[in-house]
C-alpha positions in Angstrom: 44.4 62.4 10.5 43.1 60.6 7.6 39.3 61.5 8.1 40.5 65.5 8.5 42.3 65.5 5.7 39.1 63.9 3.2 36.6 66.3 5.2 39.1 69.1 4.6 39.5 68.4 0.5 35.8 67.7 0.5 35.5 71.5 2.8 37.2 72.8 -0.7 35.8 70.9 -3.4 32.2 72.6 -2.4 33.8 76.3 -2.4 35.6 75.6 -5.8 34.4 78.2 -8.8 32.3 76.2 -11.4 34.7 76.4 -14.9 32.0 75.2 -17.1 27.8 76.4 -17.6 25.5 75.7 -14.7 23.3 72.8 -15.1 20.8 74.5 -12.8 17.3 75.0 -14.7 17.0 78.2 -13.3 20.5 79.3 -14.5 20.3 81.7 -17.8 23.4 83.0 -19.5 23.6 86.0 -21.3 26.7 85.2 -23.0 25.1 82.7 -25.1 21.3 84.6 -25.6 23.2 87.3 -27.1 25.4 85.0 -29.5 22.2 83.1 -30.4 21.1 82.8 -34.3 18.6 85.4 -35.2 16.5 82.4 -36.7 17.1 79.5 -34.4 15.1 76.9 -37.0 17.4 78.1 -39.8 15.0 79.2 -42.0 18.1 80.3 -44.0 16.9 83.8 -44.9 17.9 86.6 -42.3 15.1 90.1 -43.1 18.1 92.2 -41.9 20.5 91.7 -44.4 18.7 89.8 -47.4 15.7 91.1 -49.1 13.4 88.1 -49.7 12.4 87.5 -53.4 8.9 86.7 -53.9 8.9 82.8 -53.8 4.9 81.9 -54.0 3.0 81.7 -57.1 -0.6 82.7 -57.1 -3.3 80.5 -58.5 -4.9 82.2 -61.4 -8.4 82.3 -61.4 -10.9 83.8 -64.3 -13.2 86.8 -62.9 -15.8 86.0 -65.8 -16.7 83.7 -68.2 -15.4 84.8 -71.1 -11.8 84.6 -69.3 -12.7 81.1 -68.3 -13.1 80.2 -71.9 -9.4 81.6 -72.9 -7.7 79.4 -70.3 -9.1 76.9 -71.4 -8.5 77.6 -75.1 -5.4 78.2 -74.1 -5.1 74.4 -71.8 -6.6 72.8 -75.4 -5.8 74.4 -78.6 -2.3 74.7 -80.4 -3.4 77.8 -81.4 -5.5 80.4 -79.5 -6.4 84.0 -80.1 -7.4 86.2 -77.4 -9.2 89.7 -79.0 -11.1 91.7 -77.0 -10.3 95.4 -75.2 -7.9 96.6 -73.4 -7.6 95.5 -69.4 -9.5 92.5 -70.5 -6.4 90.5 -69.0 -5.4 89.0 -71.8 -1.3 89.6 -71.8 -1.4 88.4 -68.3 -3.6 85.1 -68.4 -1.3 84.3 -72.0 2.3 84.4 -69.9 0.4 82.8 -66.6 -0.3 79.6 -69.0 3.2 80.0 -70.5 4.8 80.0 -67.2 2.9 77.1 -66.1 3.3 75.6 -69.1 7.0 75.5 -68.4 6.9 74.6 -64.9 4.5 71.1 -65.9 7.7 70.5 -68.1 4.9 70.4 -71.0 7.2 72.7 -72.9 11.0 73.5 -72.9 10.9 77.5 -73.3 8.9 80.5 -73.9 8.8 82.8 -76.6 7.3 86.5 -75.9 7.5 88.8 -79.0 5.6 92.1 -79.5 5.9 94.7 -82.5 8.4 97.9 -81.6 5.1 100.8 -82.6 4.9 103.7 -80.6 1.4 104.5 -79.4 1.3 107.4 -81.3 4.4 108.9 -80.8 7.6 109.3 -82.3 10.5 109.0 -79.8 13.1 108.9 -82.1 16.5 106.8 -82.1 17.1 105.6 -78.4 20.4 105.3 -76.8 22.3 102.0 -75.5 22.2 98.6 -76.9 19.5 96.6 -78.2 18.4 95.6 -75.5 18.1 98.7 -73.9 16.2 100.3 -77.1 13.5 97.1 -77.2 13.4 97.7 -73.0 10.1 100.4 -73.6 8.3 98.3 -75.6 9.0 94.7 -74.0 8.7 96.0 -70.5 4.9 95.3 -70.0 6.4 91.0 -70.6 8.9 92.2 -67.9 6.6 92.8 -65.7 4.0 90.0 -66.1 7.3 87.6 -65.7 8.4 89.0 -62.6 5.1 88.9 -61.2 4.6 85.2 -62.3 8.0 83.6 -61.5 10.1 86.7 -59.5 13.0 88.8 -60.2 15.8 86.6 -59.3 14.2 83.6 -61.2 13.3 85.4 -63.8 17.0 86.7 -64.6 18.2 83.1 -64.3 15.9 82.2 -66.7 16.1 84.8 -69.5 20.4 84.5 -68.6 20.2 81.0 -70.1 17.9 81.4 -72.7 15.0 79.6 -71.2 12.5 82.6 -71.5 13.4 85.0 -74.8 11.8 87.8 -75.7 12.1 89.0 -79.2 10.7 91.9 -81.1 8.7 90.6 -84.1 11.4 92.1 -86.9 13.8 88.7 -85.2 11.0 86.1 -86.2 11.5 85.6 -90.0 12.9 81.8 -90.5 12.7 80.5 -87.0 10.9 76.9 -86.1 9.3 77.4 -82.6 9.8 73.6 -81.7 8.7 72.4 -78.0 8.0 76.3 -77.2 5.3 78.5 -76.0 5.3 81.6 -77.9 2.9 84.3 -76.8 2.7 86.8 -79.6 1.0 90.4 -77.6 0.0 93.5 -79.3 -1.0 91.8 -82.6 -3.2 94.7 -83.5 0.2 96.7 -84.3 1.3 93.8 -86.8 0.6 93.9 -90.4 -1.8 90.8 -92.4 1.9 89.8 -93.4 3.7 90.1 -89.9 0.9 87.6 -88.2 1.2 85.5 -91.2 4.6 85.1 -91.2 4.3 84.5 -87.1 2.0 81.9 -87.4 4.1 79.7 -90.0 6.6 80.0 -87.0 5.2 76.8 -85.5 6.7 73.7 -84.5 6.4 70.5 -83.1 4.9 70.1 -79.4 4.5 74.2 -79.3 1.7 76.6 -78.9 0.9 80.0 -79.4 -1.2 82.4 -78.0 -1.9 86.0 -80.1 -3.7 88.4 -78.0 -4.7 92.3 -79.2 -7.5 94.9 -79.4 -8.4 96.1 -83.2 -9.9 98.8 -81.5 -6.4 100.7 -80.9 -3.9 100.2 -83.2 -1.2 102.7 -83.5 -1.2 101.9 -87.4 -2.6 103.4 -90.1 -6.4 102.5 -90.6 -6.8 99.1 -92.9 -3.0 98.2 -91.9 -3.8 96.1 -89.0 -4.3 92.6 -89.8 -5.1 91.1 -86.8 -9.3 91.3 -86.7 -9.4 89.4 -90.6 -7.0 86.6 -89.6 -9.1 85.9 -86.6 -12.2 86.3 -88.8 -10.5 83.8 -91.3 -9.2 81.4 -88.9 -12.2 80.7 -86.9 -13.4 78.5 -89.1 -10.6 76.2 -88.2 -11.3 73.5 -85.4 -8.4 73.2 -83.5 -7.6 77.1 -83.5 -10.0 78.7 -81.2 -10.5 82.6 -81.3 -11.9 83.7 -78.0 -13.2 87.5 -78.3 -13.6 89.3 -74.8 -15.8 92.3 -74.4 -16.0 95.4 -71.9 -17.9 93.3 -69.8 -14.9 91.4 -69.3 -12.7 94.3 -67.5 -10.8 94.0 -64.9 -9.4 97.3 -64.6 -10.6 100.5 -62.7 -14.9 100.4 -63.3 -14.2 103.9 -65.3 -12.0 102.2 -68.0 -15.3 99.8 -68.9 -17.2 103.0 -69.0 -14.9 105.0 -71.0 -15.0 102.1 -73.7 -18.5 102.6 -74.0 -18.3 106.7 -74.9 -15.2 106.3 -76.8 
């Protein structure tokens, strides 16, 4: 009776439903493909419900000489003043070295500042806060910025102060100390103005002025911008690099039009 009653419980232990997962390699279940991660190596960023900042930073490289020769004025001098034609890429290679400036730890913010001028137009008073009336004429920086660092860094970074940008009218009796300032559009700034921005300078900064005398919005002989590059040049540890059409790096057309115009 004994070995009928074991083969019996044996019998049923072989029929018995399975409560937990098989452990047969062939086995699959659906229950748990379908509750599976969308990224199973947690990359921690899901394409469906987050849109991905931009999180790389491309390595700047000159496309001519005379560019080669402003980054490294730039990498050199405390001073350095980029004058040449427009798309000669000088706004953008002034912020690249500002931003990587900041992210060597070589400096502890940076200073944008470009004068409020119309180019040849009067639009009148515009609505909304300061901000929002400087926004036209700073938005060029903007962009450079968020092309450099990315939108979400870049607002974390201009929340706490970090990156300013400041129309040129806010500059009178600041000290720039442990600051890149970048000072863009200097053809639209007076012989005073630039003066007055270069006596800005402080301790462990540097400054980069960049413009074309070629196309300022001012009235002719207002500019001052081509005689204090004339009259600093003589000064060794200011360099003044001046780019020409060669140095484009726009559309071909706008090097051509320079040439007629």
């Amino acid at each position: 009776m004994a070995k009928r009653s074991r083969a019996a419980a044996v019998a049923m232990s072989h029929h018995r439903p399975h409560a937990g997962p098989s452990t047969s390699p062939h086995h699959t279940d659906t229950r748990e493909e379908r509750s599976a991660p969308l990224h199973p190596l947690g990359a921690g960023w899901d394409p469906i419900n987050e849109r991905r900042d931009q999180s790389f930073k491309r390595k700047i490289r000159p496309h001519n000489e005379n560019q080669r020769a402003l980054m490294e004025a730039m990498a050199e001098n405390t001073l350095t003043l980029a004058v040449g034609p427009a798309g000669t890429g000088k706004t953008y290679l002034a912020i690249a070295a500002a931003v990587d400036a900041l992210e060597a730890g070589q400096i502890d913010r940076i200073l944008l500042s470009r004068p409020a001028v119309e180019a040849g137009e009067n639009l009148g008073y515009l609505p909304g806060t300061l901000e929002d009336k400087l926004l036209p004429y700073l938005r060029p920086l903007y962009d450079a910025l968020s092309d450099r660092l990315g939108g979400k860094r870049l607002k974390g970074l201009l929340a706490d102060g970090t990156i300013e940008i400041a129309p040129i009218a806010f500059m009178r009796g600041r000290t720039l100390n442990n600051s890149f300032v970048v000072i863009d559009e200097a053809q639209n700034c007076t012989y005073g103005q630039i003066k007055m921005l270069l006596t800005r300078l402080g301790w462990h900064s540097r400054m980069v002025i960049t413009g074309d005398p070629d196309q300022s919005d001012l009235l002719p002989g207002v500019s001052g911008l081509a005689d204090i590059a004339h009259r600093l040049e003589a000064l060794e540890e200011i360099s003044v690099v001046r780019l020409t059409q060669q140095d484009v790096v726009r559309h071909p057309l706008v090097a051509c039009m320079l040439q007629l115009l």
